[in-house]
mmCIF entry with sequence, helices, sheets and N, C-alpha, C, O atoms, coordinates in Angstrom:
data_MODEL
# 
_entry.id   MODEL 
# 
_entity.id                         1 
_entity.type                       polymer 
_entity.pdbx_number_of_molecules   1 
# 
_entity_poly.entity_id                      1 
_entity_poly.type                           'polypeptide(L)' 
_entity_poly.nstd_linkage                   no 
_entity_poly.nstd_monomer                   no 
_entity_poly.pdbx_seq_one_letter_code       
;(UNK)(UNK)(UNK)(UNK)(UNK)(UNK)(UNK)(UNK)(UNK)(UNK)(UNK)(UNK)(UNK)(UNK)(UNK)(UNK)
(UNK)(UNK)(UNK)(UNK)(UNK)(UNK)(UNK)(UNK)(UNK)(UNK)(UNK)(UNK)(UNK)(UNK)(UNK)(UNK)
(UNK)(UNK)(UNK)(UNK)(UNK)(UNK)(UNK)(UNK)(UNK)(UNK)(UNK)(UNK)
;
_entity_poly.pdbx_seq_one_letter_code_can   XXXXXXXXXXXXXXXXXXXXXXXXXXXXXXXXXXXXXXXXXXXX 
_entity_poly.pdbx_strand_id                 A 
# 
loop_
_entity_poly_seq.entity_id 
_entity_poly_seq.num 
_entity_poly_seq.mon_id 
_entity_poly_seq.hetero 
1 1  UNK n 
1 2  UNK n 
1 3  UNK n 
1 4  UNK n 
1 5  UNK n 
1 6  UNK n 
1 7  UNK n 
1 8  UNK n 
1 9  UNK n 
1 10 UNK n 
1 11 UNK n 
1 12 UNK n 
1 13 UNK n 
1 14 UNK n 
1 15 UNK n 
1 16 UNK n 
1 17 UNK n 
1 18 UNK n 
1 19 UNK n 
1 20 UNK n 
1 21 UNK n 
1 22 UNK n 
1 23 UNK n 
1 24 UNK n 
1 25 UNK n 
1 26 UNK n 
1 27 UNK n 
1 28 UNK n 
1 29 UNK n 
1 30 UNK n 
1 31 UNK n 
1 32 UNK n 
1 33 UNK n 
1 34 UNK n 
1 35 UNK n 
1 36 UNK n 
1 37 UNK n 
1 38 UNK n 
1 39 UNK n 
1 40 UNK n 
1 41 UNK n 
1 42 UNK n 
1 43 UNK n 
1 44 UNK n 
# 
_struct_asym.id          A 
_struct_asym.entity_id   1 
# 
loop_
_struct_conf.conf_type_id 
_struct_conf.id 
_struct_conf.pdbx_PDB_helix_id 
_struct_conf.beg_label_comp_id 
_struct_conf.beg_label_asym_id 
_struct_conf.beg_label_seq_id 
_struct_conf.pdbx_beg_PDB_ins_code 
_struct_conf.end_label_comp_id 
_struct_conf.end_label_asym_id 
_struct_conf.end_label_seq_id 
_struct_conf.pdbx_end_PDB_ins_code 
_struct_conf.beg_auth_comp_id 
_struct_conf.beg_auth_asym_id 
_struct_conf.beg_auth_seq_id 
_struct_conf.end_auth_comp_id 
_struct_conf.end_auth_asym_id 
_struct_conf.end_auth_seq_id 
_struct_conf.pdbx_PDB_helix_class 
_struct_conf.details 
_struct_conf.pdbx_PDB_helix_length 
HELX_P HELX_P1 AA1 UNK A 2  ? UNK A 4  ? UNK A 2  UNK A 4  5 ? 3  
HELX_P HELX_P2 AA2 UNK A 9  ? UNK A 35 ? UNK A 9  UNK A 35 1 ? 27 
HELX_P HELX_P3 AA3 UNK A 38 ? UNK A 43 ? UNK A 38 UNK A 43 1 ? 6  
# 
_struct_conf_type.id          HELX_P 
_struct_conf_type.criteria    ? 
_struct_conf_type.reference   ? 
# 
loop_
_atom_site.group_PDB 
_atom_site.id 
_atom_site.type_symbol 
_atom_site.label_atom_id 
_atom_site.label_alt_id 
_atom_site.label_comp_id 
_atom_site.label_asym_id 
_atom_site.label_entity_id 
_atom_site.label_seq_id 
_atom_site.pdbx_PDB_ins_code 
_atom_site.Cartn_x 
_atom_site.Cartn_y 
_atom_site.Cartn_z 
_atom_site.occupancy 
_atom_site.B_iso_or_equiv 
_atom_site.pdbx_formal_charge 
_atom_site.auth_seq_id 
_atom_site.auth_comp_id 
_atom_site.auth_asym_id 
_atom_site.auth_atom_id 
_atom_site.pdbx_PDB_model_num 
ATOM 1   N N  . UNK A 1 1  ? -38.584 -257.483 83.581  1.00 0.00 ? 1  UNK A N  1 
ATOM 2   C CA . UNK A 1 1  ? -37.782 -258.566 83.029  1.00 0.00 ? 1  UNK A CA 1 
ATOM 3   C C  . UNK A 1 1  ? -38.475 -259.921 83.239  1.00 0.00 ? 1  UNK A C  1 
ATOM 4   O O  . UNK A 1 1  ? -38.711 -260.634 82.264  1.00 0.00 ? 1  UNK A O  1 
ATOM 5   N N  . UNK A 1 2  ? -38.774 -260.256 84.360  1.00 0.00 ? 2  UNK A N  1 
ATOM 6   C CA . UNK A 1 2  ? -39.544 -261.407 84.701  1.00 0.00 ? 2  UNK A CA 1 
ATOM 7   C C  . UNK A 1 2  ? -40.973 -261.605 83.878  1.00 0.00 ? 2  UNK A C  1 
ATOM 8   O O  . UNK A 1 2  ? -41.327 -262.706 83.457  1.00 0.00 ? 2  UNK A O  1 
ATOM 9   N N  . UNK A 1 3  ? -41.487 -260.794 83.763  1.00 0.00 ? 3  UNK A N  1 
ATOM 10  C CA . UNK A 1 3  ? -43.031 -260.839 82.774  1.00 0.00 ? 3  UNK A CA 1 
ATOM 11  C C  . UNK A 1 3  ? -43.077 -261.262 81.379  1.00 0.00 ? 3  UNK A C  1 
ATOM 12  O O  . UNK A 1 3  ? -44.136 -261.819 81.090  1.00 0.00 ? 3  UNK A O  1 
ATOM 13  N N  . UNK A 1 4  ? -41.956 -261.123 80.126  1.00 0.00 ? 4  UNK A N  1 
ATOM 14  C CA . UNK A 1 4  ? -41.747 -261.407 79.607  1.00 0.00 ? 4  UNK A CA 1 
ATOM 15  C C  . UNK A 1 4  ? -40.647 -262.536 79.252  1.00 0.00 ? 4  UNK A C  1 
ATOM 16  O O  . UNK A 1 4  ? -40.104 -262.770 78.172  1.00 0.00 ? 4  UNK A O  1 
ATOM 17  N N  . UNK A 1 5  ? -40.483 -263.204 80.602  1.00 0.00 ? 5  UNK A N  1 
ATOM 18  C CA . UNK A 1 5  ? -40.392 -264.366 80.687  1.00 0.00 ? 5  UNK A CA 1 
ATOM 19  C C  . UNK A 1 5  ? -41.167 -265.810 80.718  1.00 0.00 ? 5  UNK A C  1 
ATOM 20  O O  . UNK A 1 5  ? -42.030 -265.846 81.596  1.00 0.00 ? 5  UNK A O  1 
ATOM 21  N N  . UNK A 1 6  ? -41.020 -267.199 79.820  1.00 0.00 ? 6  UNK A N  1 
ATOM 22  C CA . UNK A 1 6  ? -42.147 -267.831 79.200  1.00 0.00 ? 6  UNK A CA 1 
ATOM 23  C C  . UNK A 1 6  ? -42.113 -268.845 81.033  1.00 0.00 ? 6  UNK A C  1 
ATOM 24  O O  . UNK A 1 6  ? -41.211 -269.262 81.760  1.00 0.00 ? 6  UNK A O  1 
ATOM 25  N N  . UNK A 1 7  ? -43.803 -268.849 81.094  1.00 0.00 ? 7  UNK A N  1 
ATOM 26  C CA . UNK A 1 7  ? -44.039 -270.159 82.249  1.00 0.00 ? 7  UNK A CA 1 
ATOM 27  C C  . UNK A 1 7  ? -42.959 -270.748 82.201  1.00 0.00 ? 7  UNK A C  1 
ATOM 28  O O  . UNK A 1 7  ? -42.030 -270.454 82.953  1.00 0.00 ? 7  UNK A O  1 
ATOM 29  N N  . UNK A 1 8  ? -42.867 -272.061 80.939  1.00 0.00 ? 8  UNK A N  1 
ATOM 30  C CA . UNK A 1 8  ? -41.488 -273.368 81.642  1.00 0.00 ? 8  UNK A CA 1 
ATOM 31  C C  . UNK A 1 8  ? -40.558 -272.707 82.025  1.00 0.00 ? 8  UNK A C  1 
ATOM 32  O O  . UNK A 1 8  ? -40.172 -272.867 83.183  1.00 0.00 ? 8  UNK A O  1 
ATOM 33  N N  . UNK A 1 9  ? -39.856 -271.677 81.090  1.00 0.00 ? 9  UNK A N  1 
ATOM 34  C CA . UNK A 1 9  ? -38.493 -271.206 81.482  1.00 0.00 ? 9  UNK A CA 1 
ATOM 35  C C  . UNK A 1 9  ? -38.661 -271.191 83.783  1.00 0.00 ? 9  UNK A C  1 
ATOM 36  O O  . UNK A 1 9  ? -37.925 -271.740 84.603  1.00 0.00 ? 9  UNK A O  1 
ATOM 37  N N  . UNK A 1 10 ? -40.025 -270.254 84.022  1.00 0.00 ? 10 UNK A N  1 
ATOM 38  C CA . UNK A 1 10 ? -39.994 -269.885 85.490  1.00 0.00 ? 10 UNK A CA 1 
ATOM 39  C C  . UNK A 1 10 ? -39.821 -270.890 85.850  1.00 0.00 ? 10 UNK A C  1 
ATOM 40  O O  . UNK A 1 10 ? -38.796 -270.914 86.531  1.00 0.00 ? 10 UNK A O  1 
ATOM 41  N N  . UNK A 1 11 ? -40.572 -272.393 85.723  1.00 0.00 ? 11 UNK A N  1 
ATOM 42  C CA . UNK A 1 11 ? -40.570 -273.167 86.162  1.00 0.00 ? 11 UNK A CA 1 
ATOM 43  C C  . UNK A 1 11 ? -39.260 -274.351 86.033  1.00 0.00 ? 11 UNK A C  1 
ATOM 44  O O  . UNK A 1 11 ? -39.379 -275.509 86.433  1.00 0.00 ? 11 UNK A O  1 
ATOM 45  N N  . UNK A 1 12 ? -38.514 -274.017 85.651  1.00 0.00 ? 12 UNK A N  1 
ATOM 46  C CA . UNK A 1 12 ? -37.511 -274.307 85.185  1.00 0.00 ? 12 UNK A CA 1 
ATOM 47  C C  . UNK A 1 12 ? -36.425 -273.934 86.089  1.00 0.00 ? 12 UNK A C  1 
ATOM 48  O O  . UNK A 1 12 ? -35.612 -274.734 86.552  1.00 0.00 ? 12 UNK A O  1 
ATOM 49  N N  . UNK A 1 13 ? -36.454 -272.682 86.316  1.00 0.00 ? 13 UNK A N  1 
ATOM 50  C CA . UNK A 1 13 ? -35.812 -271.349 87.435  1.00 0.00 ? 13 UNK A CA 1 
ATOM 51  C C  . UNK A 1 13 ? -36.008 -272.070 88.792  1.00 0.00 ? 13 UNK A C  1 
ATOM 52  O O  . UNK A 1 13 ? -35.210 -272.502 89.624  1.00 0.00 ? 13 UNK A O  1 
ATOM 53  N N  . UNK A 1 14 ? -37.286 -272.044 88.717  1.00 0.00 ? 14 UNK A N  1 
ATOM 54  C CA . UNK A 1 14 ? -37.887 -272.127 90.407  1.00 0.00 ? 14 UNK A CA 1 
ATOM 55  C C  . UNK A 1 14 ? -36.812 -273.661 90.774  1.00 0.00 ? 14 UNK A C  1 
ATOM 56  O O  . UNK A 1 14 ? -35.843 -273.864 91.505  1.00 0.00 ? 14 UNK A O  1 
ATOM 57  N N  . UNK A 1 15 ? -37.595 -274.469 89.853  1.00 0.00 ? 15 UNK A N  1 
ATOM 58  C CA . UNK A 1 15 ? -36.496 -276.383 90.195  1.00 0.00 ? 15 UNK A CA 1 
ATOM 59  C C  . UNK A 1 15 ? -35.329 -276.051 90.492  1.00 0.00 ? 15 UNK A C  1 
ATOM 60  O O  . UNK A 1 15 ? -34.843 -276.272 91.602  1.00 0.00 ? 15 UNK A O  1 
ATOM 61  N N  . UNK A 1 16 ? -34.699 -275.456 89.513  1.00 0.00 ? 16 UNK A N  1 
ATOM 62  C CA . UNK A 1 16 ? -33.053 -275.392 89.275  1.00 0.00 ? 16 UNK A CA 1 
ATOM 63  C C  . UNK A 1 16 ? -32.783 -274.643 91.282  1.00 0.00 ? 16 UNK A C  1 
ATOM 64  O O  . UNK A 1 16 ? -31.748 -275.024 91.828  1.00 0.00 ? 16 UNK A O  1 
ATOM 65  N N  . UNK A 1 17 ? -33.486 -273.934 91.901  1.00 0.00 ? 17 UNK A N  1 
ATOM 66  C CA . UNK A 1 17 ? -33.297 -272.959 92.953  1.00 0.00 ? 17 UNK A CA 1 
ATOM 67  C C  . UNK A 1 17 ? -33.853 -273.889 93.896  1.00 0.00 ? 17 UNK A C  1 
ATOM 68  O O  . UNK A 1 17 ? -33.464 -273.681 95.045  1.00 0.00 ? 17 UNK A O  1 
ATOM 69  N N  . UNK A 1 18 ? -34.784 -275.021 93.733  1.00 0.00 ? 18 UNK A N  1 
ATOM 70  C CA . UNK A 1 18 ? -34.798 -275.729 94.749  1.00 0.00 ? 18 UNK A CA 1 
ATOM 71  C C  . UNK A 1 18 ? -34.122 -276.904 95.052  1.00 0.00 ? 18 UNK A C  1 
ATOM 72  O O  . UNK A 1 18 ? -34.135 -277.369 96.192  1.00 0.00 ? 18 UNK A O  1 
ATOM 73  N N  . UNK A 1 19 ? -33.418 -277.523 93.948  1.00 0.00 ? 19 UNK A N  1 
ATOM 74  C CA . UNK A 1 19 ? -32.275 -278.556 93.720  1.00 0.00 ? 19 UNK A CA 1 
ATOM 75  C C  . UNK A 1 19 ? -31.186 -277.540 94.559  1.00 0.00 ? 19 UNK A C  1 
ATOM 76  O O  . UNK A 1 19 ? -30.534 -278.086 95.448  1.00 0.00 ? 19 UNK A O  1 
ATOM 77  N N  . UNK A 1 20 ? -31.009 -276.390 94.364  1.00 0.00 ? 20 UNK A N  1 
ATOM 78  C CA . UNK A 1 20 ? -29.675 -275.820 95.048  1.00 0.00 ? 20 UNK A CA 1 
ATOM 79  C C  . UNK A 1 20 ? -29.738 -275.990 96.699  1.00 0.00 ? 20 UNK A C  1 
ATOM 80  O O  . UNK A 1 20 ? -28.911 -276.507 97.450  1.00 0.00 ? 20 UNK A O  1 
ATOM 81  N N  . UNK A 1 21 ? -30.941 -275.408 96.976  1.00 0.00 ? 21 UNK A N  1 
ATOM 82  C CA . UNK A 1 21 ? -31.571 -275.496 98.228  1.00 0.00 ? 21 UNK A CA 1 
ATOM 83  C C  . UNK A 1 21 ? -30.836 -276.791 98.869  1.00 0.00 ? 21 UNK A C  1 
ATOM 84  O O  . UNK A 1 21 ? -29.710 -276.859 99.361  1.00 0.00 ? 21 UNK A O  1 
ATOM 85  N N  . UNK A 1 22 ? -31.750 -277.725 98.723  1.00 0.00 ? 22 UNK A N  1 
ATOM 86  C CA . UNK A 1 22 ? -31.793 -278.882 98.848  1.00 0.00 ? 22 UNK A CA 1 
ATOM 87  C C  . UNK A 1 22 ? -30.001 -279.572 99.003  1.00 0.00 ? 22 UNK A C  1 
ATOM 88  O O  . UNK A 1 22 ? -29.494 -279.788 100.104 1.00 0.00 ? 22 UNK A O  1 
ATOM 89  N N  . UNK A 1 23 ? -29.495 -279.749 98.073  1.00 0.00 ? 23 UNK A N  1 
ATOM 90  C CA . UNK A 1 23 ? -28.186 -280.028 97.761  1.00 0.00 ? 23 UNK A CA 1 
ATOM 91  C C  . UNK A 1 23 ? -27.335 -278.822 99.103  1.00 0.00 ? 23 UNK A C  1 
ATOM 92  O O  . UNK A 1 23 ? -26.601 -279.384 99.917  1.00 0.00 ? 23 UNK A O  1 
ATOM 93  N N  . UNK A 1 24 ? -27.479 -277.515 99.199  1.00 0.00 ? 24 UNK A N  1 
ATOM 94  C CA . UNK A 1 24 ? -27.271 -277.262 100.441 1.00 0.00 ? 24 UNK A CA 1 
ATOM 95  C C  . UNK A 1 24 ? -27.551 -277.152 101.802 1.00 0.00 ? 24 UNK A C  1 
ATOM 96  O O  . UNK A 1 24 ? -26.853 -276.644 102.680 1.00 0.00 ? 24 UNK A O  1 
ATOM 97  N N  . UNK A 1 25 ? -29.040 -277.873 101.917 1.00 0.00 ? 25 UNK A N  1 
ATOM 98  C CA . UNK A 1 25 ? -29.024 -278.123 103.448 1.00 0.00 ? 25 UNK A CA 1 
ATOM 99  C C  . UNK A 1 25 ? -28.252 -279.562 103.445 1.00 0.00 ? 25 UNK A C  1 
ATOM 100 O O  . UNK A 1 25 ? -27.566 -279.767 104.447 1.00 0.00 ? 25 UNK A O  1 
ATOM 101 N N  . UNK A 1 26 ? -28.273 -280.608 102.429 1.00 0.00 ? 26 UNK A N  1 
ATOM 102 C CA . UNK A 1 26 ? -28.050 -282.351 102.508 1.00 0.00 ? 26 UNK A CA 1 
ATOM 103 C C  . UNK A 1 26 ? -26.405 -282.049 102.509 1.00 0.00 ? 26 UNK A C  1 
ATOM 104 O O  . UNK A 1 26 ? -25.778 -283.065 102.809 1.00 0.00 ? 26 UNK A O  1 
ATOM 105 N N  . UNK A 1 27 ? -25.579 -280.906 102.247 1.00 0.00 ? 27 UNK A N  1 
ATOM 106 C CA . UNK A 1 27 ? -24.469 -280.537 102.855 1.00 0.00 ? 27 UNK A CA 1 
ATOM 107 C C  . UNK A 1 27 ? -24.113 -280.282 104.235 1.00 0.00 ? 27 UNK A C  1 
ATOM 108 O O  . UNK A 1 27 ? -23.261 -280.808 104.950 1.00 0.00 ? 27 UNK A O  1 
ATOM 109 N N  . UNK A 1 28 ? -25.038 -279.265 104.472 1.00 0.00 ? 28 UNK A N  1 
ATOM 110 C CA . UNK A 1 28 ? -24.459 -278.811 105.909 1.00 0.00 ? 28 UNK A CA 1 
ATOM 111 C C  . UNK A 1 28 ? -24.986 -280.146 106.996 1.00 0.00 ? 28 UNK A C  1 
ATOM 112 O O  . UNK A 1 28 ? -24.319 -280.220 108.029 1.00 0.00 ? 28 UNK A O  1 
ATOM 113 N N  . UNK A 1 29 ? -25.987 -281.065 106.855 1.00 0.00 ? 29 UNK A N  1 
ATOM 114 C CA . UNK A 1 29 ? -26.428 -281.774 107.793 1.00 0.00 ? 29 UNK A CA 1 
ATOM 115 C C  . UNK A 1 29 ? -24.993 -282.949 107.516 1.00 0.00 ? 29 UNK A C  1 
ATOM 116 O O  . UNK A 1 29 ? -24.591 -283.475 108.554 1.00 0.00 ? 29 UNK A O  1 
ATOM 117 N N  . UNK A 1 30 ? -24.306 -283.321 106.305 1.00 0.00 ? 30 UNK A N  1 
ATOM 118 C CA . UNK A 1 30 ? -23.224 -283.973 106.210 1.00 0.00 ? 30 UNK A CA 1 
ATOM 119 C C  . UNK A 1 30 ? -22.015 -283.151 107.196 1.00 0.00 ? 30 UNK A C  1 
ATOM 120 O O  . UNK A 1 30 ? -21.202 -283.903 107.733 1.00 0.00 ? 30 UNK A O  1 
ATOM 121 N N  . UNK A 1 31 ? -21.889 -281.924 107.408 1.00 0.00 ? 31 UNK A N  1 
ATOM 122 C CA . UNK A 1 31 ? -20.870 -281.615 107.046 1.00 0.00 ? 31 UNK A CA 1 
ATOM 123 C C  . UNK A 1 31 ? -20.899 -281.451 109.085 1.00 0.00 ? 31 UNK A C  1 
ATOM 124 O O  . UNK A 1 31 ? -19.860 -281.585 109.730 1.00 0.00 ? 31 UNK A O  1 
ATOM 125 N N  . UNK A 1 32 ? -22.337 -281.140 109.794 1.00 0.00 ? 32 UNK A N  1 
ATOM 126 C CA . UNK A 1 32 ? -23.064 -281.132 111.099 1.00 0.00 ? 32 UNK A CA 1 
ATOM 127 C C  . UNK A 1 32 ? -22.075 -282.802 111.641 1.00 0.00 ? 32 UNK A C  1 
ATOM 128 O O  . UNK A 1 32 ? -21.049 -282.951 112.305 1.00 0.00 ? 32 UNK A O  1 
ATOM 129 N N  . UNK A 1 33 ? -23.080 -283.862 110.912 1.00 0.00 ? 33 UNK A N  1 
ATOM 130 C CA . UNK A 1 33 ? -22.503 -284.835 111.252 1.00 0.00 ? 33 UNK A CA 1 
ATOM 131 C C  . UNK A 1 33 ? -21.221 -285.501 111.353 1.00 0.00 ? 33 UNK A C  1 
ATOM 132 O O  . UNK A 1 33 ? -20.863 -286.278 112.239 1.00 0.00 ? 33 UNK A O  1 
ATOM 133 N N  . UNK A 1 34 ? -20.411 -285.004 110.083 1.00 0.00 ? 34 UNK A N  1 
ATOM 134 C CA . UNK A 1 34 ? -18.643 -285.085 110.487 1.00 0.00 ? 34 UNK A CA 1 
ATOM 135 C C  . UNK A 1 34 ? -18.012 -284.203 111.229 1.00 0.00 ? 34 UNK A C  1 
ATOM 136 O O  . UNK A 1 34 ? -16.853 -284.576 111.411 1.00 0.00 ? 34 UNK A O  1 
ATOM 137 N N  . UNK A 1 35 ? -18.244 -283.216 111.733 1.00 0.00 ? 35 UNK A N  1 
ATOM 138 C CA . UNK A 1 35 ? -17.933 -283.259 112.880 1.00 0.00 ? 35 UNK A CA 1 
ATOM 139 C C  . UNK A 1 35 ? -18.049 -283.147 114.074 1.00 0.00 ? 35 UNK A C  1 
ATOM 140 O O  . UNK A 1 35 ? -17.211 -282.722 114.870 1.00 0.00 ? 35 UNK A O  1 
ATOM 141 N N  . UNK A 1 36 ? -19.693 -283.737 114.382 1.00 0.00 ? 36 UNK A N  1 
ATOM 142 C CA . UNK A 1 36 ? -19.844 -284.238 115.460 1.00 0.00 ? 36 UNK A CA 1 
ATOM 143 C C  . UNK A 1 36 ? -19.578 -286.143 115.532 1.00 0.00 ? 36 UNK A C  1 
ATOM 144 O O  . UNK A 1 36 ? -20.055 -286.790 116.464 1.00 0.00 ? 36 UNK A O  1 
ATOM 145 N N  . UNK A 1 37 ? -18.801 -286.779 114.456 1.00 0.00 ? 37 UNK A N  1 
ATOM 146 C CA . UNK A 1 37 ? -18.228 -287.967 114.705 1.00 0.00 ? 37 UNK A CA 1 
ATOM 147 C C  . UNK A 1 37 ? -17.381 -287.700 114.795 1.00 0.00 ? 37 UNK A C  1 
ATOM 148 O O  . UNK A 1 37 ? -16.971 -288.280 115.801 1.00 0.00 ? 37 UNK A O  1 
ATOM 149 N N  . UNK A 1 38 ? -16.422 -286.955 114.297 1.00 0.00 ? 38 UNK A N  1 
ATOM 150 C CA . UNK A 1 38 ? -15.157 -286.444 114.657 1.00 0.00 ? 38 UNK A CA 1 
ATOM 151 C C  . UNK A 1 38 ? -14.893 -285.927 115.865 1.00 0.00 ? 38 UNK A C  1 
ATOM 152 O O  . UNK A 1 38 ? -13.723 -286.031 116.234 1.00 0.00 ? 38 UNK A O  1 
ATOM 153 N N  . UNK A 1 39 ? -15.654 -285.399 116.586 1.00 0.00 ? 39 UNK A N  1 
ATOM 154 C CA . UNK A 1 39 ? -15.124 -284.797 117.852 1.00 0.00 ? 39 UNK A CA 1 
ATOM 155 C C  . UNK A 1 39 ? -15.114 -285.846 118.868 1.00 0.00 ? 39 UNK A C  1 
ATOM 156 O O  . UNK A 1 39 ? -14.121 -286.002 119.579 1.00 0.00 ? 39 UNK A O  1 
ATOM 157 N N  . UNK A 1 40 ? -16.359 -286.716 119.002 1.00 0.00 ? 40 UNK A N  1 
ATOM 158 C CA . UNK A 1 40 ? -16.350 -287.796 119.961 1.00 0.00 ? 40 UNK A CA 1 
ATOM 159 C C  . UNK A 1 40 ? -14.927 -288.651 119.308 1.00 0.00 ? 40 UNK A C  1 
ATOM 160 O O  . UNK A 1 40 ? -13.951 -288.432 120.025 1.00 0.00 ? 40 UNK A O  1 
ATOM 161 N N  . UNK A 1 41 ? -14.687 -289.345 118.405 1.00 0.00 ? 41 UNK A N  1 
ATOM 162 C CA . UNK A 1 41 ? -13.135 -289.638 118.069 1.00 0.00 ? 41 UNK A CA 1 
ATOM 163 C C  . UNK A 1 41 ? -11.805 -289.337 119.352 1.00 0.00 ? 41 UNK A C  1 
ATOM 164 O O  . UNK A 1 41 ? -11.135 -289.982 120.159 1.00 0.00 ? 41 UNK A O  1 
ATOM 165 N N  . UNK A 1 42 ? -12.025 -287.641 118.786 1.00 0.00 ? 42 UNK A N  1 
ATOM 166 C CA . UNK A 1 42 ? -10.897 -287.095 119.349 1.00 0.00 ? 42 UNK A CA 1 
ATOM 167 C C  . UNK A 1 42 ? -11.199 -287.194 120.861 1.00 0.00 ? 42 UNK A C  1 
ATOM 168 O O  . UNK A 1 42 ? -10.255 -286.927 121.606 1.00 0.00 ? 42 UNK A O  1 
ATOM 169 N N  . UNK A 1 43 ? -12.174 -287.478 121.325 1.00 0.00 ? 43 UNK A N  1 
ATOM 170 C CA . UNK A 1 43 ? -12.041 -287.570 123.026 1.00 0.00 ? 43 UNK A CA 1 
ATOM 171 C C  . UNK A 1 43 ? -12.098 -289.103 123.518 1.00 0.00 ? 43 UNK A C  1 
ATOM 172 O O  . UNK A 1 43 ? -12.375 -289.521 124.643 1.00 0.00 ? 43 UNK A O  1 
ATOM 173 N N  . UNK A 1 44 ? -11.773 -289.791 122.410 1.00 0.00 ? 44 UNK A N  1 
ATOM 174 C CA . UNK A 1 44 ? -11.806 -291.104 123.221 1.00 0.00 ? 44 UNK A CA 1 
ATOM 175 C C  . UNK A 1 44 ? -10.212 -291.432 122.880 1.00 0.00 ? 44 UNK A C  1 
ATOM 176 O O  . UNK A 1 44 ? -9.683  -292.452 123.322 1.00 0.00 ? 44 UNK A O  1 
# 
């Protein structure tokens, strides 16, 4: 299936899979940081 698939299209694939990447680590390091501001909050 992949072989008769054209270069841009792969390259096309590959971006689209590293935008996802990306967009989910720049989540979890958001998501790391609320609630480690949130917890110091709750103990003061």
């Amino acid at each position: 299936m992949m072989d008769n698939m054209m270069p841009g299209m792969m390259w096309g694939m590959g971006l689209v899979w590293l935008l996802v990447v990306i967009v989910l680590i720049l989540a979890a390091a958001a998501l790391i940081k609320y609630l480690r501001t949130r917890s110091k909050d709750d103990r003061q």
